[in-house]
PASEBA-1860 file (N, C-alpha, C; in nm, 3 decimals):
! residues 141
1> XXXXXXXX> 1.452/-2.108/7.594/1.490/-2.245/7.624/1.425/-2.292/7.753 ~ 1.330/-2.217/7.791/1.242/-2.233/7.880/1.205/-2.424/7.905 ~ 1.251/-2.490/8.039/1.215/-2.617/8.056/1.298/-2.752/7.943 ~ 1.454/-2.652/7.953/1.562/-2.713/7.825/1.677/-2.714/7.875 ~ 1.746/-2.829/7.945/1.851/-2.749/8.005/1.951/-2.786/7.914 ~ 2.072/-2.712/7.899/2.169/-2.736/7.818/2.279/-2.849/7.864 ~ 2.318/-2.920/7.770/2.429/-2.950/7.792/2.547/-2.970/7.659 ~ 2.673/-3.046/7.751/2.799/-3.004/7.664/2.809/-3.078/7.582
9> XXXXXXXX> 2.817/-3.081/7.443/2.799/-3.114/7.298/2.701/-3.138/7.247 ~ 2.593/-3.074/7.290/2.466/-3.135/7.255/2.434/-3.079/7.098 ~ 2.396/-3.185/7.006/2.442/-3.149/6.865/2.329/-3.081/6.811 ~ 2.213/-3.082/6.840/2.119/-2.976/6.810/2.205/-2.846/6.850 ~ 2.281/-2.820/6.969/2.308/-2.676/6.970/2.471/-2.660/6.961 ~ 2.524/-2.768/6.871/2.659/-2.746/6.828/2.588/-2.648/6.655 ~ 2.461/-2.751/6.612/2.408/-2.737/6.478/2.400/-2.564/6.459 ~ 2.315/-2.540/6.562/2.284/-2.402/6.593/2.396/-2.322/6.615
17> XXXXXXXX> 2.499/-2.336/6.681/2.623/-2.223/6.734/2.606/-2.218/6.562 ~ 2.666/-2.310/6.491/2.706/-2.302/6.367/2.643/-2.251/6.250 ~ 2.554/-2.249/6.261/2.443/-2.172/6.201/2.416/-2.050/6.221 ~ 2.405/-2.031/6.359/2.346/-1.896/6.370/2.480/-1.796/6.421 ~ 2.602/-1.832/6.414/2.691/-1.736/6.448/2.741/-1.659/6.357 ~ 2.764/-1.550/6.313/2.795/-1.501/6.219/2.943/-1.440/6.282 ~ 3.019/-1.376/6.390/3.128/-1.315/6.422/3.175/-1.429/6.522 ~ 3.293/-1.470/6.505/3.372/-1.575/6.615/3.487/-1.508/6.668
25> XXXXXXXX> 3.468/-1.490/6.771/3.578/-1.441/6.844/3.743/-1.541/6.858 ~ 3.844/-1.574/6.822/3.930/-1.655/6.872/4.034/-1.654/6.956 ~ 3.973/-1.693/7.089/4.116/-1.661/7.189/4.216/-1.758/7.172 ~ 4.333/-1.719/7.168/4.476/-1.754/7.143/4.500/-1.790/6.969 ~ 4.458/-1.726/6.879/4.442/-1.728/6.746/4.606/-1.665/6.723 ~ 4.684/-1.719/6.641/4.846/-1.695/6.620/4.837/-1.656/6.458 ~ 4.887/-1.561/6.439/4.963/-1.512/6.287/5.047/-1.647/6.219 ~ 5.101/-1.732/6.317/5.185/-1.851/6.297/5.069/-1.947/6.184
33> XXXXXXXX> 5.113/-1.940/6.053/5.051/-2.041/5.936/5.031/-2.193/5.966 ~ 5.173/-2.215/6.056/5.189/-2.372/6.085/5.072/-2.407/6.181 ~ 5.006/-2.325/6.340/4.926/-2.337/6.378/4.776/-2.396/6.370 ~ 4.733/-2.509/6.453/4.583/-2.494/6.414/4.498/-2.377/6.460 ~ 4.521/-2.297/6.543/4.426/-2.163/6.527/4.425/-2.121/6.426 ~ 4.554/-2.096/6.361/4.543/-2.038/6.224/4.491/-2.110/6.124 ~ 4.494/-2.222/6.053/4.438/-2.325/5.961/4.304/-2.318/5.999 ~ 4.271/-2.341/6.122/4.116/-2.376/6.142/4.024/-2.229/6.100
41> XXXXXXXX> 4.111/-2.094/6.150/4.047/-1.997/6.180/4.062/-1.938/6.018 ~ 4.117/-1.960/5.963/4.138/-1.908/5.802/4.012/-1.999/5.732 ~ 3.980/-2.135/5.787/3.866/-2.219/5.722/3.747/-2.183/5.725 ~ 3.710/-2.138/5.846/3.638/-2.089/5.958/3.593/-1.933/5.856 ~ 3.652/-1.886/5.832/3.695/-1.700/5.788/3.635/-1.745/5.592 ~ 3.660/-1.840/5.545/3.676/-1.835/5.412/3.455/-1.937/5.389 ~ 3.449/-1.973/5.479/3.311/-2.015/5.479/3.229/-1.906/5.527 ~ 3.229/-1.804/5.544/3.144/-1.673/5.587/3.183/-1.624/5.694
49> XXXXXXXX> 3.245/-1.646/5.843/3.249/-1.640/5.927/3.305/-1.485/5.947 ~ 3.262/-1.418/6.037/3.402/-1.269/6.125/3.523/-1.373/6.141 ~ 3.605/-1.354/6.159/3.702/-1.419/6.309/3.785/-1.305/6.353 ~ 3.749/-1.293/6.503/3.819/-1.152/6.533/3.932/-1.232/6.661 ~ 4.064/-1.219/6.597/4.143/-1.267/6.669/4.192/-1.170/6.864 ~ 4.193/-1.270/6.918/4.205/-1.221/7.065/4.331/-1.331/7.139 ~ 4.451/-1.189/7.104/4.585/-1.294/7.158/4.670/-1.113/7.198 ~ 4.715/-1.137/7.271/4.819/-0.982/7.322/4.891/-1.033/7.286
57> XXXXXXXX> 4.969/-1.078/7.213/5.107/-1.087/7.115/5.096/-1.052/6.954 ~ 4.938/-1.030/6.931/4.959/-1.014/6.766/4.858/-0.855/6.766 ~ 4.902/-0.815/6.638/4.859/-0.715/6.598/4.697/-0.718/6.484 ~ 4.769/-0.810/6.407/4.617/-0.851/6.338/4.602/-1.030/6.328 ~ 4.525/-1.063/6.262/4.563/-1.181/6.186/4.417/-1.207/6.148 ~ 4.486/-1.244/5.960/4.368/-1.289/5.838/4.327/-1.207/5.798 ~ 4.390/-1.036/5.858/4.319/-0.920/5.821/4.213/-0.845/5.920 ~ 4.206/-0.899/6.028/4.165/-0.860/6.170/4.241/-0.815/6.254
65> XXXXXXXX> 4.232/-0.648/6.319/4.294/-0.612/6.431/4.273/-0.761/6.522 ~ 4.384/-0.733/6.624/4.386/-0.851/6.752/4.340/-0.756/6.863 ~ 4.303/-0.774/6.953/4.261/-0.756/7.062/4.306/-0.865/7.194 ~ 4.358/-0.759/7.282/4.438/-0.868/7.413/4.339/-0.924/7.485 ~ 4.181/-0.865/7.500/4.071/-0.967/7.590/3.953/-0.999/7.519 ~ 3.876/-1.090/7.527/3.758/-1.072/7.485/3.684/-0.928/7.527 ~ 3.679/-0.848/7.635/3.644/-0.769/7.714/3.661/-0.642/7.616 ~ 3.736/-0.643/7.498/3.812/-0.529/7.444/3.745/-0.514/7.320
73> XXXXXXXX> 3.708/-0.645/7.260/3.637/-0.623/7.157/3.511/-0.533/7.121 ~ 3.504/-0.412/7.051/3.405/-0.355/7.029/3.307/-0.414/6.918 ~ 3.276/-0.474/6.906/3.164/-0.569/6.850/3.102/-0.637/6.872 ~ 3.020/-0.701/6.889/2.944/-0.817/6.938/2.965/-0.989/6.906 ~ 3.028/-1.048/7.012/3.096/-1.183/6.952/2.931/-1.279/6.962 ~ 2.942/-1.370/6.892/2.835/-1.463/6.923/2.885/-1.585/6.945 ~ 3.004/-1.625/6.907/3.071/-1.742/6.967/3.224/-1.733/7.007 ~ 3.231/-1.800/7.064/3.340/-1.779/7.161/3.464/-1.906/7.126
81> XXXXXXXX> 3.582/-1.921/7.058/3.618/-2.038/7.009/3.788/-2.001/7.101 ~ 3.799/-2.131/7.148/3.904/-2.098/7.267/4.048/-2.264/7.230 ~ 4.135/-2.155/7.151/4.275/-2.240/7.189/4.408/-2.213/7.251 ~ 4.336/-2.222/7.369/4.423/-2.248/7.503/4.455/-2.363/7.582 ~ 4.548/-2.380/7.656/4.590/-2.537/7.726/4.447/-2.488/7.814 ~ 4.368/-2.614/7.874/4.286/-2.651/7.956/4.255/-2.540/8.093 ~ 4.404/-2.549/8.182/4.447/-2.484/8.263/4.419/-2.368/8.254 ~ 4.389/-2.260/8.111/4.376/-2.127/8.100/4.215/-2.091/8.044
89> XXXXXXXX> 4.167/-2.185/7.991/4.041/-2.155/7.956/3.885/-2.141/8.024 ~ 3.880/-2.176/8.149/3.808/-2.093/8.243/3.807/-1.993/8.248 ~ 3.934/-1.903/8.199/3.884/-1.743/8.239/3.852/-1.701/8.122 ~ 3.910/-1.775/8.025/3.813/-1.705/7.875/3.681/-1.738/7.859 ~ 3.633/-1.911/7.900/3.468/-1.884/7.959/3.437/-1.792/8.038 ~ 3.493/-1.735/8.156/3.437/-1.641/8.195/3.413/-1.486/8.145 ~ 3.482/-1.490/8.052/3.507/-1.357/7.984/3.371/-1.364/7.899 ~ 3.348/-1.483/7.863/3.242/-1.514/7.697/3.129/-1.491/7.791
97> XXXXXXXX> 3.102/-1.530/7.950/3.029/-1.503/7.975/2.996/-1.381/8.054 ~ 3.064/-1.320/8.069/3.062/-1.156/8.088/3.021/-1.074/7.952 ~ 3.032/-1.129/7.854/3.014/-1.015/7.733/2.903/-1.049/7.655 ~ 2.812/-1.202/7.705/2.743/-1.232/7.658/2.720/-1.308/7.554 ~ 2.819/-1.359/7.522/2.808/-1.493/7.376/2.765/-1.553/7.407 ~ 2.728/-1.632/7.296/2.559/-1.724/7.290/2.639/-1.865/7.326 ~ 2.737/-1.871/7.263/2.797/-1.979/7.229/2.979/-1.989/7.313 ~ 3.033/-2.105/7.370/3.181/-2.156/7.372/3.202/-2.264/7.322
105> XXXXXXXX> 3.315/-2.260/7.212/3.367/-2.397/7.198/3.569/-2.384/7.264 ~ 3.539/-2.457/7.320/3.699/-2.543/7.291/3.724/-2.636/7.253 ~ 3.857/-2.595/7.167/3.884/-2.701/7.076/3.904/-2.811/7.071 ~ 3.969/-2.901/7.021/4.022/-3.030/7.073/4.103/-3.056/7.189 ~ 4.103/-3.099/7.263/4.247/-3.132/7.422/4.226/-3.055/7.509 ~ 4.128/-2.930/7.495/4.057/-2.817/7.551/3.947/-2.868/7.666 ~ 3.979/-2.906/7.798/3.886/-2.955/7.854/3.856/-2.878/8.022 ~ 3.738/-2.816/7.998/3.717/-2.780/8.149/3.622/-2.821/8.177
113> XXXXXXXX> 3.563/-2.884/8.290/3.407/-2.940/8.273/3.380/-2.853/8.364 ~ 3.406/-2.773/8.466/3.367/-2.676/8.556/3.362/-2.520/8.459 ~ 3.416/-2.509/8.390/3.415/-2.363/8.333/3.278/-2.412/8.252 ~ 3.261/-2.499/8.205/3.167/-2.526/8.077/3.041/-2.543/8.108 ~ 3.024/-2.595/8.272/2.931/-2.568/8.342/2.901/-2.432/8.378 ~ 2.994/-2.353/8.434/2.962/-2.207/8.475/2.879/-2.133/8.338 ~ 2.966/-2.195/8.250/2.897/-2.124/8.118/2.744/-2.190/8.050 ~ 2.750/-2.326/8.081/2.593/-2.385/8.056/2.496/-2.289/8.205
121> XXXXXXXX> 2.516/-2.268/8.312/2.444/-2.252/8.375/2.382/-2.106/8.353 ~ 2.476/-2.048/8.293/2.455/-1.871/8.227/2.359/-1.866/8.125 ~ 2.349/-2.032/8.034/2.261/-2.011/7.977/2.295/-2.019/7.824 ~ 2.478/-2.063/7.828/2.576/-2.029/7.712/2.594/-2.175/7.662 ~ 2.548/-2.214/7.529/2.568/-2.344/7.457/2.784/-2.372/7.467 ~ 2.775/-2.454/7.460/2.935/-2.500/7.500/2.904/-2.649/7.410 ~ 3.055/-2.620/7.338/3.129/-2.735/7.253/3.243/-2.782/7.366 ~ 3.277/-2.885/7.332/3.453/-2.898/7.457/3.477/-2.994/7.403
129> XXXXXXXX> 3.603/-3.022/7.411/3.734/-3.106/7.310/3.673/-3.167/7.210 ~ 3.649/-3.028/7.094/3.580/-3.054/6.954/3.685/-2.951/6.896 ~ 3.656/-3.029/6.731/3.726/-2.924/6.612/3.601/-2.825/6.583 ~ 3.617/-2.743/6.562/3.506/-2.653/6.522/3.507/-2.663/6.362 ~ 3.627/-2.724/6.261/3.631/-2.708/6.183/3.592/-2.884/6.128 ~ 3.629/-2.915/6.182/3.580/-3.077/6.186/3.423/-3.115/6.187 ~ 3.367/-3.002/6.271/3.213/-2.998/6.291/3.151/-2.960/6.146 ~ 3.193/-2.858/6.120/3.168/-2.754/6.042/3.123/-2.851/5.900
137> XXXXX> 3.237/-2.910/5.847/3.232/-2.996/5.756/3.196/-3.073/5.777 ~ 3.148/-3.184/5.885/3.040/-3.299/5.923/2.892/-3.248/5.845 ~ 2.882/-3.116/5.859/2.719/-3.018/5.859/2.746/-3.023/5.769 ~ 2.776/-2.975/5.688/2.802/-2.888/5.535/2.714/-2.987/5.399 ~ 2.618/-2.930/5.345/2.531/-3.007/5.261/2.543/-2.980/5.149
END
């Protein structure tokens, strides 16, 4: 990306997270059906996707062990999809960018413009107060 600088929603590289991610990590992803982590992340899961849930209150969910950090996951995440209040999602950008994902989205109401920077400046494409599943189906041909 040499002489490209990134920024936040930029839809060439919303196009791309979406394309080229194959495993999504989801922090604060709930077993709870009524949930949009869960609805989105079951949509998300049934169009090709991994989704490897990351919440210390659940054990699996959709058929995925859970994992309490991004940090814990033994696999390689390539995107980073974060539903947490505002207030908490800086440190899960910082986590995405400690482990190296290509990609952060937060979801809708999900807004840090300082974490999303720390994470554009790493070099990490960033979605922010977007549906990922809303996107998803905008693309879909």
């Amino acid at each position: 990306m040499e002489g490209m600088e990134l920024e936040i929603n930029d839809p060439d590289e919303i196009e791309k997270m979406l394309r080229e991610a194959k495993t999504i990590a989801v922090v604060g992803l709930s077993s709870d059906v009524s949930r949009a982590s869960y609805s989105v992340s079951r949509y998300m899961q049934t169009h090709g996707y991994r989704i490897i849930p990351v919440n210390p209150n659940e054990g699996s969910v959709l058929g995925e062990k859970a994992y309490a950090r991004l940090e814990d996951v033994p696999v390689k995440i390539d995107l980073v999809d974060i539903f947490r209040r505002s207030d908490e999602a800086g440190n899960h950008v910082d986590e995405a960018i400690r482990i190296g994902a290509r990609g952060v989205w937060l979801q809708e109401g999900v807004i840090d413009v300082r974490a999303a920077q720390r994470a554009l400046d790493a070099g990490i494409a960033v979605a922010m107060d977007r549906c990922i599943l809303k996107e998803h189906i905008k693309r879909r041909r």
